[in-house]
TITI-388593 format. One record per residue (C-alpha): x, y, z; residue number from 1; residue in three letters. Coordinates in nm, 4 decimals. Example, Ala and Ser with C-alpha at 12.3 -4.5 7.8 and 13.67 -1.06 7.14 Angstrom:
BEGIN
+----------+----------+----------+-----+------+
|     east |    north |       up |  nr | rest |
+----------+----------+----------+-----+------+
|   1.2300 |  -0.4500 |   0.7800 |   1 |  ALA |
|   1.3670 |  -0.1060 |   0.7140 |   2 |  SER |
+----------+----------+----------+-----+------+
END
This chain:
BEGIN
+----------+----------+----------+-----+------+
|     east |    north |       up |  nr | rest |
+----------+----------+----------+-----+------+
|   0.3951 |   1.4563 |   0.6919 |   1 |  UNK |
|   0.3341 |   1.7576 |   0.9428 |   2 |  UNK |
|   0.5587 |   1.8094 |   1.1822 |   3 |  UNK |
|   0.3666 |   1.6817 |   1.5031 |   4 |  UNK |
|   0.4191 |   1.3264 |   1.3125 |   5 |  UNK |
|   0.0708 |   1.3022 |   1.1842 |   6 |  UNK |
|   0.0091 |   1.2306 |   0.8183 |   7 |  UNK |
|  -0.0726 |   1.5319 |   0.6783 |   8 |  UNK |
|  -0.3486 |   1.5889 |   0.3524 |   9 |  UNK |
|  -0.0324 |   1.7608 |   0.1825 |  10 |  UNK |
|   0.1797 |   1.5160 |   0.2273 |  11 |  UNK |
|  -0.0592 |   1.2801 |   0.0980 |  12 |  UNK |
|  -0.0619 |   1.4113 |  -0.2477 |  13 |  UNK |
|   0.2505 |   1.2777 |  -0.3987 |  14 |  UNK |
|   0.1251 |   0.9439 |  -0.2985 |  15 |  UNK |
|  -0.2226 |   0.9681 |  -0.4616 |  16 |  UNK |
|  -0.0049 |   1.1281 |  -0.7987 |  17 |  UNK |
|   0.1966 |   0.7985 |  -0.8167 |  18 |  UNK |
|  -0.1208 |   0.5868 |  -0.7279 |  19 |  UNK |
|  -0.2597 |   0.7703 |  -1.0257 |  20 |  UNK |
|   0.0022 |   0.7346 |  -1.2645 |  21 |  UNK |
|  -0.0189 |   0.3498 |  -1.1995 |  22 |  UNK |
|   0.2229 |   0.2358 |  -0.9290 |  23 |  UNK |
|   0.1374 |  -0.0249 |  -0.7659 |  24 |  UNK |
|   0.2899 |   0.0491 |  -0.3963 |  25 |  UNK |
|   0.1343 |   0.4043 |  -0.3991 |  26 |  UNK |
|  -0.1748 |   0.2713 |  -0.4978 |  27 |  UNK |
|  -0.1501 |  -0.0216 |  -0.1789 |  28 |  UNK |
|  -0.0349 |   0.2637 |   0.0632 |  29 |  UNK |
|  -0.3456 |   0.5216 |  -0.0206 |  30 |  UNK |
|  -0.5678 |   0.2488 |  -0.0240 |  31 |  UNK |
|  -0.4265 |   0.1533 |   0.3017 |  32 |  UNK |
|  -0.4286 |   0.5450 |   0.4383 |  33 |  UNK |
|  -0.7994 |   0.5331 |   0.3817 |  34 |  UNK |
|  -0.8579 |   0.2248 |   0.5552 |  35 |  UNK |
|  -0.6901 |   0.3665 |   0.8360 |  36 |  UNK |
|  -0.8120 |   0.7741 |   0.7611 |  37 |  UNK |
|  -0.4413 |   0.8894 |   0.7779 |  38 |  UNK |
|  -0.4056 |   1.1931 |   0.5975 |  39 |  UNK |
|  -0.7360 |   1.1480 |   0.4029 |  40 |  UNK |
|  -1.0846 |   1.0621 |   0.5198 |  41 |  UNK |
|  -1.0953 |   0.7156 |   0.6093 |  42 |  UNK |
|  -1.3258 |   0.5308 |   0.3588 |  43 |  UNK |
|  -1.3416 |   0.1522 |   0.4222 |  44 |  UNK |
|  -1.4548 |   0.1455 |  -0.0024 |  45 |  UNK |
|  -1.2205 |   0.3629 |  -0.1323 |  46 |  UNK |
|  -0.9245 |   0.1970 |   0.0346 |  47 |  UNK |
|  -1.0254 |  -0.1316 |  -0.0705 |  48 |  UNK |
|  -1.0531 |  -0.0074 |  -0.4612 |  49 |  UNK |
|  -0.7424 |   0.1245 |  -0.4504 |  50 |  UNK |
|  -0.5717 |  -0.2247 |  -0.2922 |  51 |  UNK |
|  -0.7822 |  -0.3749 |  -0.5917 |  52 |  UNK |
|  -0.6119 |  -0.1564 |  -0.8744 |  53 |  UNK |
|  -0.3095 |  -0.1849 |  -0.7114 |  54 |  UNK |
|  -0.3512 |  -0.5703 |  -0.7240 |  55 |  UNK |
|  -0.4554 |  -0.5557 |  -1.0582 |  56 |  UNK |
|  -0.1700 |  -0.3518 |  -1.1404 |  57 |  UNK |
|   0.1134 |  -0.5758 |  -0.9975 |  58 |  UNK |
|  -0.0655 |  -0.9183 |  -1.0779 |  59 |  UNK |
|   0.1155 |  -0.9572 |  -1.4363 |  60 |  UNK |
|   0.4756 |  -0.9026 |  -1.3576 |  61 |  UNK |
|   0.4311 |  -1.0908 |  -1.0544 |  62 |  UNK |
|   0.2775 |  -1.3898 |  -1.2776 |  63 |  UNK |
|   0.5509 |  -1.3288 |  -1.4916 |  64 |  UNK |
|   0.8285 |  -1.4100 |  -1.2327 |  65 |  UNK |
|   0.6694 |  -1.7025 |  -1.0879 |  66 |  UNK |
|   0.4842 |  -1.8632 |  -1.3687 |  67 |  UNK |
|   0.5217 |  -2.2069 |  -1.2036 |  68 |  UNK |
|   0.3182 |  -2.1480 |  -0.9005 |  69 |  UNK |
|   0.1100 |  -1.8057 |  -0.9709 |  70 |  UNK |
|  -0.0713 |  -1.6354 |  -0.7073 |  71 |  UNK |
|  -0.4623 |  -1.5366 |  -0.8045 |  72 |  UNK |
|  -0.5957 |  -1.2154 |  -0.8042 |  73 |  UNK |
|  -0.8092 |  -1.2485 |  -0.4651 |  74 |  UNK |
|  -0.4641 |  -1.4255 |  -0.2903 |  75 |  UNK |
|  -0.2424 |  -1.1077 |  -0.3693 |  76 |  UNK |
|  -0.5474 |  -0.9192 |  -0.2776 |  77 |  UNK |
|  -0.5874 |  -1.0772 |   0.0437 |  78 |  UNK |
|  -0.2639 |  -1.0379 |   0.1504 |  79 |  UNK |
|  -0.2681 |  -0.6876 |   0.0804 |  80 |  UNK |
|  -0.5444 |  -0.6585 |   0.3018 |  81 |  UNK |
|  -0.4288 |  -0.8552 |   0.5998 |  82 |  UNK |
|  -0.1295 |  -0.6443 |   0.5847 |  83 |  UNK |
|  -0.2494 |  -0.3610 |   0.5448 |  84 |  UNK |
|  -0.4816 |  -0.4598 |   0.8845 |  85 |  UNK |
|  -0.1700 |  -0.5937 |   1.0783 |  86 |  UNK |
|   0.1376 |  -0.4312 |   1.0208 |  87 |  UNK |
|   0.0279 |  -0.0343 |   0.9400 |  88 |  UNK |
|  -0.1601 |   0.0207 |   1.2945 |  89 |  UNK |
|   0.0828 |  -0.1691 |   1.5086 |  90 |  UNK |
|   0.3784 |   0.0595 |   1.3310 |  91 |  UNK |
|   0.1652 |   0.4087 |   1.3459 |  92 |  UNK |
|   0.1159 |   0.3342 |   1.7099 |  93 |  UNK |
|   0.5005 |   0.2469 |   1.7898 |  94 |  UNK |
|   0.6477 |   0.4988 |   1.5701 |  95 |  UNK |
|   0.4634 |   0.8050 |   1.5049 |  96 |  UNK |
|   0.2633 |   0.8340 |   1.1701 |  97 |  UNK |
|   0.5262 |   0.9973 |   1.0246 |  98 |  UNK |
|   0.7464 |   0.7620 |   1.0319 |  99 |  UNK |
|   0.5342 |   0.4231 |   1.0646 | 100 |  UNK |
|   0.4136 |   0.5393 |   0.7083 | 101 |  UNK |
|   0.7286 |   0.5713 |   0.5752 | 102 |  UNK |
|   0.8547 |   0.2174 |   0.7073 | 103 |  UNK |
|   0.5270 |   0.0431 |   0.5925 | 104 |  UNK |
|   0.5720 |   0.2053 |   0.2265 | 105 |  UNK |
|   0.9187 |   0.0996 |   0.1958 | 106 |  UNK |
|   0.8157 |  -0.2639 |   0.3141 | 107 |  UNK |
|   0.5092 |  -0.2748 |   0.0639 | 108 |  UNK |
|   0.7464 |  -0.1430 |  -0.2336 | 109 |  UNK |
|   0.9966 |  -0.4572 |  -0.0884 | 110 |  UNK |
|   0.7620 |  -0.7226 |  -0.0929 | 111 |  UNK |
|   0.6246 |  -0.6005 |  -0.4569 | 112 |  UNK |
|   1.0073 |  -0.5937 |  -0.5632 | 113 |  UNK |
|   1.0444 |  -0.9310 |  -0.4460 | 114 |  UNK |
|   0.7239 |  -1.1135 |  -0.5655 | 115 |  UNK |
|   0.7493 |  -0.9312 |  -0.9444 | 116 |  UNK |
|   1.1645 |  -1.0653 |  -0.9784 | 117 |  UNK |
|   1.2520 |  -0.6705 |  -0.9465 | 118 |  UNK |
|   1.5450 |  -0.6196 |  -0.7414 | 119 |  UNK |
+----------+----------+----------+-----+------+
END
């Protein structure tokens, strides 16, 4: 992040290594920074592929953990989505990038954490 609180391209990096390397709340958070073009040029397509690899990436250990009532695909997708569309703007807007960034990774990590069993 620079320090006027705006997500910087730099600071973006580590974020796209992780995504890369296969975790799945990196790869929700840059798909959700190019929804949004924070720190990378927004691109409606690219975000959206990376919310889809990062839903195909959690799917199996969250179908694991709840294999009574698993969610689909497109559901986990979905919600990724609308929270991506709900929560990051509202946050970036009260808070600074900087820090509404920060706050919305921690809570996508959390909710992945919870759905998969991890604690």
């Amino acid at each position: 992040m620079s320090n006027d609180g705006a997500v910087s391209p730099r600071s973006s990096r580590p974020i796209a290594r992780d995504a890369a390397a296969g975790d799945a709340a990196s790869q929700w958070l840059l798909g959700s920074l190019y929804l949004f073009g924070l720190g990378v040029p927004q691109d409606r397509h690219t975000g959206m592929t990376l919310m889809q690899t990062a839903t195909h990436t959690a799917i199996p250990a969250i179908r694991a953990a709840i294999p009574q009532d698993p969610l689909s695909e497109m559901e986990l997708f979905s919600a990724m989505l609308n929270l991506a569309e709900e929560a990051l703007p509202p946050m970036v807007q009260q808070h600074g990038a900087a820090w509404g960034v920060a706050s919305y990774k921690q809570s996508v990590r959390t909710i992945l954490q919870a759905l998969s069993g991890c604690q």
